[in-house]
SETOR-578742 format. One record per residue (C-alpha): residue number from 1; x, y, z. Coordinates in Angstrom, 1 decimal, m for minus. Layout:
N
REC  num  X  Y  Z
REC  NUM  X  Y  Z $
...
//
This chain:
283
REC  num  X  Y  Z
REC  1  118.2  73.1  104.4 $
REC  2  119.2  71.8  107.8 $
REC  3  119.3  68.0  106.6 $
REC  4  121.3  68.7  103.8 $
REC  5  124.1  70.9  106.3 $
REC  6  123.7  67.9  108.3 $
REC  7  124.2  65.8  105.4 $
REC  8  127.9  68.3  104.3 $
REC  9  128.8  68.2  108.5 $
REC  10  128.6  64.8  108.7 $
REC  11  130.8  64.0  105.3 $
REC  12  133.0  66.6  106.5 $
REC  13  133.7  64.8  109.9 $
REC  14  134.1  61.7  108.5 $
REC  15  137.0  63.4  106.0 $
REC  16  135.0  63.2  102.9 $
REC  17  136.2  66.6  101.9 $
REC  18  140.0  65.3  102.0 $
REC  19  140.0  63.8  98.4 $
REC  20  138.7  67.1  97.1 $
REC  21  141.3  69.4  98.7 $
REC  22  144.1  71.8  97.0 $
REC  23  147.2  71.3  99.5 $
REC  24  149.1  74.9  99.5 $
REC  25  152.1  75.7  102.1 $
REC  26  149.9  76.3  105.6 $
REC  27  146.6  75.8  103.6 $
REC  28  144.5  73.6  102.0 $
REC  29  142.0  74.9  99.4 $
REC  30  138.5  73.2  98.7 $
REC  31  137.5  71.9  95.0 $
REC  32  133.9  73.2  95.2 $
REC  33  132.8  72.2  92.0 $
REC  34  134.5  69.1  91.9 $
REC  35  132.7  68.6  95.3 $
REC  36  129.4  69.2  95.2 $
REC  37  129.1  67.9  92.2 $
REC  38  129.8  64.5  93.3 $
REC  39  128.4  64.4  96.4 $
REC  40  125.4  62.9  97.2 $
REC  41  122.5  63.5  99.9 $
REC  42  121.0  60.6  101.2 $
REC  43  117.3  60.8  99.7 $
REC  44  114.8  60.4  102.6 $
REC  45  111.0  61.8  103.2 $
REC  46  110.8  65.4  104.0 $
REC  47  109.2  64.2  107.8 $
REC  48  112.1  62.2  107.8 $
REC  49  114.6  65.0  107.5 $
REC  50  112.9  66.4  109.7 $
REC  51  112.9  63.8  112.6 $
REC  52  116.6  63.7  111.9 $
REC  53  117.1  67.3  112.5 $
REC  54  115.3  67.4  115.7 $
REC  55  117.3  64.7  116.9 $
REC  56  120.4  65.8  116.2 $
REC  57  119.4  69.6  117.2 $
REC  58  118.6  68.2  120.8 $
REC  59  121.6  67.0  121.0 $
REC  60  123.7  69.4  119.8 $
REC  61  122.0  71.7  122.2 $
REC  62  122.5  69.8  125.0 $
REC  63  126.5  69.5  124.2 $
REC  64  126.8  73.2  124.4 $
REC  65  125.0  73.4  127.9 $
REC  66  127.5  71.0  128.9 $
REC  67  130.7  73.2  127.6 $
REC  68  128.9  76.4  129.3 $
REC  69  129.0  74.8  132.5 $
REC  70  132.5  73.3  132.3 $
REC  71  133.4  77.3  131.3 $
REC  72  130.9  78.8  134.4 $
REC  73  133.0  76.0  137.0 $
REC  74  136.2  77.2  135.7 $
REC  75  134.9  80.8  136.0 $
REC  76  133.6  79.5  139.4 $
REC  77  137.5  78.5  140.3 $
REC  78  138.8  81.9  139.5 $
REC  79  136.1  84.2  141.2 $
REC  80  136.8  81.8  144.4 $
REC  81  140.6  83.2  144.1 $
REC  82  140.1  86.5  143.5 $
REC  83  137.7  86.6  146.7 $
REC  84  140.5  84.5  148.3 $
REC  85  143.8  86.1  147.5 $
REC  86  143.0  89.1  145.3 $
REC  87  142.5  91.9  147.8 $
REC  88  146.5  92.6  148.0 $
REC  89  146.8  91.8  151.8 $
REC  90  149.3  89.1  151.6 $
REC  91  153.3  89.7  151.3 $
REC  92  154.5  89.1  147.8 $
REC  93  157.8  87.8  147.0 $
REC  94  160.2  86.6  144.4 $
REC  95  158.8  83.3  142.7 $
REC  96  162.2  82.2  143.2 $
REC  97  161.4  81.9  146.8 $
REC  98  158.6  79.8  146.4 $
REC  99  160.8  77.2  144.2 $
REC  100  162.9  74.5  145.3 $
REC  101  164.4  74.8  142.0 $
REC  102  162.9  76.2  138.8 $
REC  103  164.7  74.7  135.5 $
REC  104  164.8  74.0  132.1 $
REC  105  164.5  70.1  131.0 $
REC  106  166.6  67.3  129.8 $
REC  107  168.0  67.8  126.6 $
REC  108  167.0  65.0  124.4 $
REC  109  166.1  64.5  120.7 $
REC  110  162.7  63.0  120.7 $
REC  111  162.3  60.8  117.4 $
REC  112  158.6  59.8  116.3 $
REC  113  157.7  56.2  116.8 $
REC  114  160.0  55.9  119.2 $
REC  115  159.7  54.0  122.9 $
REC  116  161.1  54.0  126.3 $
REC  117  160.3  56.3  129.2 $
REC  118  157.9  59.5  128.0 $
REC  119  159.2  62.8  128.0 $
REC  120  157.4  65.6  128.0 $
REC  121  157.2  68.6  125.1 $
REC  122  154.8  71.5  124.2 $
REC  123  152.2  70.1  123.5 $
REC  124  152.2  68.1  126.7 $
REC  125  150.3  71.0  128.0 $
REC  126  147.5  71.5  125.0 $
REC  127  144.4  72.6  126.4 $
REC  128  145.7  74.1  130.2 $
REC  129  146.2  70.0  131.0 $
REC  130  148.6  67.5  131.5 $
REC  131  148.0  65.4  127.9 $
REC  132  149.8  61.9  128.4 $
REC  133  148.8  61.1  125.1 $
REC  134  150.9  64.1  123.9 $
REC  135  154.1  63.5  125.3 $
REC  136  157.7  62.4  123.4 $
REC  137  159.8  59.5  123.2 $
REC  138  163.2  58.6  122.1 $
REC  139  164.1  55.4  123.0 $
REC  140  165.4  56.0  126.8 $
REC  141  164.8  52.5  128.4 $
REC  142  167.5  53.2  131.5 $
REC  143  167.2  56.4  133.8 $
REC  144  170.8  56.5  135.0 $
REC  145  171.9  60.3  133.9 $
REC  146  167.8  61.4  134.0 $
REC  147  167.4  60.8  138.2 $
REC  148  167.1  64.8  138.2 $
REC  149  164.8  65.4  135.7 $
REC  150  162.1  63.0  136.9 $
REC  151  158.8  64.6  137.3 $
REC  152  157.2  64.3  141.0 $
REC  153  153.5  65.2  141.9 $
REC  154  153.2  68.4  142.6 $
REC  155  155.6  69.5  140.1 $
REC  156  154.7  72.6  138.1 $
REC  157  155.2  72.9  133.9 $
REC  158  155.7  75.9  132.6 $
REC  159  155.9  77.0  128.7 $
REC  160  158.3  79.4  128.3 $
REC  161  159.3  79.0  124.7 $
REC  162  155.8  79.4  122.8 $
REC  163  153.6  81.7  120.9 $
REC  164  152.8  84.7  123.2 $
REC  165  149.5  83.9  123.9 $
REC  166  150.6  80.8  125.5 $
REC  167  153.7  81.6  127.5 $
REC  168  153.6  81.2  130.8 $
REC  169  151.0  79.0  131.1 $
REC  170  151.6  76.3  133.8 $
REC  171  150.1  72.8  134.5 $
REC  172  150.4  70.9  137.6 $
REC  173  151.6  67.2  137.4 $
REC  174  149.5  65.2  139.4 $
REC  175  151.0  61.7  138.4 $
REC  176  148.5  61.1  135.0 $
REC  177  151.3  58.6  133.9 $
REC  178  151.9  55.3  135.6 $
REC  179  156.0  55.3  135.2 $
REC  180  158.2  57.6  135.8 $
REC  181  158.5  60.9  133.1 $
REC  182  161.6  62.7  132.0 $
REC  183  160.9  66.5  132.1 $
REC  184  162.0  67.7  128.5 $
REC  185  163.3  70.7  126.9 $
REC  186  160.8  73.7  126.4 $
REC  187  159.3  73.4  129.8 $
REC  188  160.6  74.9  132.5 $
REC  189  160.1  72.8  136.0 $
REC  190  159.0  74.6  139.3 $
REC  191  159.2  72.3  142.0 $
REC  192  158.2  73.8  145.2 $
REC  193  158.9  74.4  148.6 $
REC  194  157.2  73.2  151.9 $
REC  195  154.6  75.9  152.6 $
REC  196  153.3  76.5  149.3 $
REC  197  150.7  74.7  147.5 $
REC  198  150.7  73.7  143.8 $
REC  199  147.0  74.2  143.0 $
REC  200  147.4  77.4  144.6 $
REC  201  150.9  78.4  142.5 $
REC  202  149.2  77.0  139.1 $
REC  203  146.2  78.9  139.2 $
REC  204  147.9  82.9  140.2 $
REC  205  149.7  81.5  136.8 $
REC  206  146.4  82.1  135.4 $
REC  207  145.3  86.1  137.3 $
REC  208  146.2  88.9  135.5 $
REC  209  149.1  89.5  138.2 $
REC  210  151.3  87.0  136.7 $
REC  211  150.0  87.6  132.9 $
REC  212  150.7  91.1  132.9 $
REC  213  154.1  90.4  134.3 $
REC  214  155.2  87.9  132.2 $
REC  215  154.1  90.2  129.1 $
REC  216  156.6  92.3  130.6 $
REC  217  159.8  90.0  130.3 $
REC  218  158.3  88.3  127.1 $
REC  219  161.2  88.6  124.4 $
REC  220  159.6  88.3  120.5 $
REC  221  161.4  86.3  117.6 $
REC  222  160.3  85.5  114.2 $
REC  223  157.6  82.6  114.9 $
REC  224  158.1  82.7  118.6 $
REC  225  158.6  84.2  121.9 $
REC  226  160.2  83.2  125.3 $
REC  227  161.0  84.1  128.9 $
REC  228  163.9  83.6  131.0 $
REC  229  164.1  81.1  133.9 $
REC  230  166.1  84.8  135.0 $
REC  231  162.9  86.9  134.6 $
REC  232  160.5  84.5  136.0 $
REC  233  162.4  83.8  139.1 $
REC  234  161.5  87.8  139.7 $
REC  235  157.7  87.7  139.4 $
REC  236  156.2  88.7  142.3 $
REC  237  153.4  86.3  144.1 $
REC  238  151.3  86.6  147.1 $
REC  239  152.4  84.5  149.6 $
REC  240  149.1  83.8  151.9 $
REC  241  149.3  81.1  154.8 $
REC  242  149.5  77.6  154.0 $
REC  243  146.1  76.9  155.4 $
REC  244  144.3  79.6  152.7 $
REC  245  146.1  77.7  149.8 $
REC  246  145.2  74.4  151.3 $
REC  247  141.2  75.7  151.7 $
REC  248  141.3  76.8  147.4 $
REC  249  143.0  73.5  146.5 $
REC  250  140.3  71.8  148.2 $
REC  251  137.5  74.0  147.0 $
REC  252  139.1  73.0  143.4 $
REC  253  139.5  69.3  144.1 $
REC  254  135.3  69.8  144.6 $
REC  255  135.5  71.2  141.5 $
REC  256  136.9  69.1  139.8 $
REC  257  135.3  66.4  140.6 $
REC  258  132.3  67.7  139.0 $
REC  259  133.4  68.8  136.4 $
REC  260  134.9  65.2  135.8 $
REC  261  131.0  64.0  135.9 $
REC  262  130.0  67.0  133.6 $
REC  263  132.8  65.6  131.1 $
REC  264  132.6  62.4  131.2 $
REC  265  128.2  63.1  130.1 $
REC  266  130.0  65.3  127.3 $
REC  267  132.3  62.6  126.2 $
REC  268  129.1  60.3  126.1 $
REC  269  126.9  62.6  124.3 $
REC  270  129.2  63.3  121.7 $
REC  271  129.8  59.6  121.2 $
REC  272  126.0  59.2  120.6 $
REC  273  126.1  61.9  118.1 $
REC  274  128.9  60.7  116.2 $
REC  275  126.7  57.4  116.2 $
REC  276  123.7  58.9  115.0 $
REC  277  125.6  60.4  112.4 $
REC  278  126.9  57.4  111.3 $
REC  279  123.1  56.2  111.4 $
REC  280  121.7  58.7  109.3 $
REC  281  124.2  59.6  106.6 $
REC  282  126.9  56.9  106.5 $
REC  283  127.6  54.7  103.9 $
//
């Protein structure tokens, strides 16, 4: 039974199910008949199958050690702030005093296909990272009228016009693209002031402190919810010495770093599945 599921995954991967699919608005409906009638499972010798499942069992389990500890060093991260900042013996103040500005983006139509300087949307922050793959374009080849809206290292992202689960979250820029990128619409900005440390403001963005705020000032609409640049400037945040914050972003940078390694194994042993895959059932 396992060799044949392997048999279905792999097909499925490879978007063998896509000729056999019922498109509906926001839905797509399988043609199981249709389906498994004409699909076809490699025949090989039942020690074979077996052989093939072990192999890909292996390493299937080893991926999902991998994502555990990427989850325990991010769980690692946030149990270091708590102990750091969490026991409420620090001054808070208006975010708004922490900003050098906070603002919305540059309004500009992006248009797929398009080139020029990127410019950065939604889904720019997919995933709680900065996605240069995922950012917008429409043609802007001179910066003259943009000089404001040019994202500097350090700068902090902030979705404000989402779903609800994801307002609020906030990204830091740390210079992922090699030319210069227009901060968008949809995002608000949060450059910040000397004395207070990006790493340290992006990750209270992720404490209950500042989620249960912002579910306070979150306004609902069909499909969508938002905050105000108004509200947000309000939300209260500890403000510890610079030399705490500077200690966490340097216990993350450690982090980081191997949790790079840990990804970059994960990016490898995924690429050796997909391979094996390809081995065993492809065409």
């Amino acid at each position: 039974p396992r060799y044949v599921f392997y048999s279905l995954f792999s097909n499925y991967l490879a978007g063998g199910t896509r000729a056999y699919e019922n498109r509906t608005t926001g839905l797509h409906n399988l043609q199981t008949d249709s389906y498994i009638s004409s699909f076809e499972v490699r025949p090989v010798s039942i020690e074979k199958q077996a052989e093939i499942c072990s192999n890909l069992d292996k390493i299937i389990h080893i991926i999902s050690l991998k994502k555990k500890q990427i989850s325990k060093m991010d769980e690692l991260v946030k149990s270091r702030f708590v102990e750091m900042f969490g026991k409420n013996e620090f001054e808070q103040i208006p975010f708004d005093s922490v900003c050098e500005f906070l603002r919305n983006g540059a309004s500009v139509k992006q248009t797929k296909g398009a080139g020029g300087y990127p410019i950065t949307r939604i889904e720019t922050l997919a995933n709680d990272v900065f996605n240069p793959d995922r950012l917008g374009y429409a043609n802007i080849t001179d910066l003259d009228g943009f000089e404001r809206y040019i994202l500097q290292k350090g700068d902090i992202l902030i979705s404000h016009i989402n779903s609800v689960a994801y307002l609020g979250r906030a990204i830091q820029y740390r210079g992922e693209v090699n030319t210069s990128v227009i901060h968008g619409m949809n995002l608000l900005c949060a450059r910040l002031k000397k004395g207070y440390n990006s790493t340290y403001v992006e990750h209270f963005f992720k404490t209950p402190m500042a989620k249960d705020y912002i579910s306070t000032i979150t306004k609902k609409a069909v499909n969508q919810a938002s905050i105000t640049t108004t509200d947000l400037k309000k939300m209260p945040i500890p403000a510890p010495p610079l030399v705490l914050q500077n200690q966490f972003s340097a216990f993350v940078a450690e982090v980081d770093k191997s949790k790079l390694a840990v990804k970059q194994s994960l990016e490898k042993l995924e690429t050796l599945k997909k391979s094996l895959m390809q081995q065993y059932f492809g065409g």
